[in-house]
PLY file of the C-alpha trace (Angstrom):
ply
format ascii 1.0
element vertex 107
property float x
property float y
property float z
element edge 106
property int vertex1
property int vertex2
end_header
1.75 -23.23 -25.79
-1.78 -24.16 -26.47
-5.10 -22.19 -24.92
-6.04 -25.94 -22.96
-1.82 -25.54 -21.26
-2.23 -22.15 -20.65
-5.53 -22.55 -18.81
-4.05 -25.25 -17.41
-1.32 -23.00 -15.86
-3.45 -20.32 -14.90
-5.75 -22.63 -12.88
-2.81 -24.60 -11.34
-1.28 -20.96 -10.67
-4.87 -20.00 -8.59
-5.36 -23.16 -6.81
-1.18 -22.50 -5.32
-2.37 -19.14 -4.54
-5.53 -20.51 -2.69
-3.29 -22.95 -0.65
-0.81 -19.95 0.12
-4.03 -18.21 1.60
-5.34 -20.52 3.61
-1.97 -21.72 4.79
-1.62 -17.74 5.90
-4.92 -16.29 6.74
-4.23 -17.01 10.46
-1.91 -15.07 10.30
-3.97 -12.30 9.83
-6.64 -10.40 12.15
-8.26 -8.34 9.35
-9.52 -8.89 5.41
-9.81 -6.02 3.50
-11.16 -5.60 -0.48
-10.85 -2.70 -2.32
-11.73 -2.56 -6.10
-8.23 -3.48 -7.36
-7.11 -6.14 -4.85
-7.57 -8.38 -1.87
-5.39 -8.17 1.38
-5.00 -9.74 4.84
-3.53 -7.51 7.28
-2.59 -6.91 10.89
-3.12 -3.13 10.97
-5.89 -1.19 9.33
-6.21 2.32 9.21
-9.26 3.77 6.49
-9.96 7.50 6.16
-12.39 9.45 4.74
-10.47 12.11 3.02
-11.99 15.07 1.42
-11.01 17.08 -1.95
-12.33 19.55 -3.62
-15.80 18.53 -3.30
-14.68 14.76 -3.96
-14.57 11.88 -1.73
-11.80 9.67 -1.44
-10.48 6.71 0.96
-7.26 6.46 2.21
-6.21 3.05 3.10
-3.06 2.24 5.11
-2.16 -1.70 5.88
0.52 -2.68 7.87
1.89 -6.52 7.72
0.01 -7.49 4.90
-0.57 -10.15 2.35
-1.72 -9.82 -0.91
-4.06 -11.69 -2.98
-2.31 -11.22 -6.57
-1.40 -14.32 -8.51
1.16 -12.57 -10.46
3.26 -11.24 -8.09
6.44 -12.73 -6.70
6.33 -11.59 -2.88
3.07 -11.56 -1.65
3.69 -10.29 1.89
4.31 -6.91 2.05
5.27 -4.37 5.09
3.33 -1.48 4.30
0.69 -0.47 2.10
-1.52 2.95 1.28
-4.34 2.55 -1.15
-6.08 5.50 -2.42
-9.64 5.37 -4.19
-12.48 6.89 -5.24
-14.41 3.29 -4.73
-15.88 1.22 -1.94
-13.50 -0.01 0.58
-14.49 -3.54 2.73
-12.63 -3.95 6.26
-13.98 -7.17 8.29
-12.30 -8.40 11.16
-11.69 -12.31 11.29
-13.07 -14.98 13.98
-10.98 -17.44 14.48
-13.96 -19.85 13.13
-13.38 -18.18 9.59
-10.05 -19.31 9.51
-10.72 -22.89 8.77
-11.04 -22.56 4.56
-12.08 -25.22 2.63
-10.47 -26.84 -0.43
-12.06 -24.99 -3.28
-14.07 -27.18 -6.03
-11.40 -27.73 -9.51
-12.86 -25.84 -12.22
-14.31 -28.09 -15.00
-14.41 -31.41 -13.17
0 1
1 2
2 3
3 4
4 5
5 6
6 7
7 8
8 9
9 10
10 11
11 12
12 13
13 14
14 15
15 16
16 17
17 18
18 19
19 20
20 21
21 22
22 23
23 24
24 25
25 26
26 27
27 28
28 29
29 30
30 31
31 32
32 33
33 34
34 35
35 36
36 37
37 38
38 39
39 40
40 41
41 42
42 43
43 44
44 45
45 46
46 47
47 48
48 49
49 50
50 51
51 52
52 53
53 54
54 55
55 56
56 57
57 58
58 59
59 60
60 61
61 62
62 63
63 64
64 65
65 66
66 67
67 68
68 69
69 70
70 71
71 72
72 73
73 74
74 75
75 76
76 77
77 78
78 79
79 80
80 81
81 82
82 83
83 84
84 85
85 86
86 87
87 88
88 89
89 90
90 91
91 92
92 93
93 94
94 95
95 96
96 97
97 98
98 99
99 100
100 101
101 102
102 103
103 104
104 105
105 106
């Protein structure tokens, strides 16, 4: 496999999980980043946790998505993220659910 068909793949790859998002994100009331990975969810629950003099986040999603190209089941029931780094919740509008067709790299 040349570098040009493996690009190839991993853009084709991105551009099915793009479509898989914005055929799902209705779905979903809530988007949440952390520094690792992107989710939609239905259920958020973020704590500030405490430990000896560190501070931590504790992150629980219920119905979920996941933005990961690489995995084979993207929807997941539950999930609890722990980290040391910035957590983003934002609730969706329904107007943010209409997502564009993103621009093909190199054309």
């Amino acid at each position: 496999m040349s570098a040009e068909d493996l690009e190839n793949y991993e853009t084709e790859m991105e551009l099915q999980l793009y479509r898989e998002y914005r055929d799902v994100v209705g779905l979903f009331a809530y988007v949440v980043e952390t520094e690792r990975r992107f989710y939609l969810a239905n259920q958020v629950d973020l704590q500030v946790r405490t430990a000896d003099g560190e501070t931590y986040f504790e992150l629980r999603l219920a119905d979920a998505w996941v933005w990961d190209v690489y995995r084979p089941a993207r929807f997941v029931k539950n999930v609890r993220v722990v980290t040391f780094k910035d957590v983003n919740v934002e609730e969706l509008s329904k107007s943010e659910i209409e997502v564009p067709e993103p621009p093909l790299r190199g054309h």
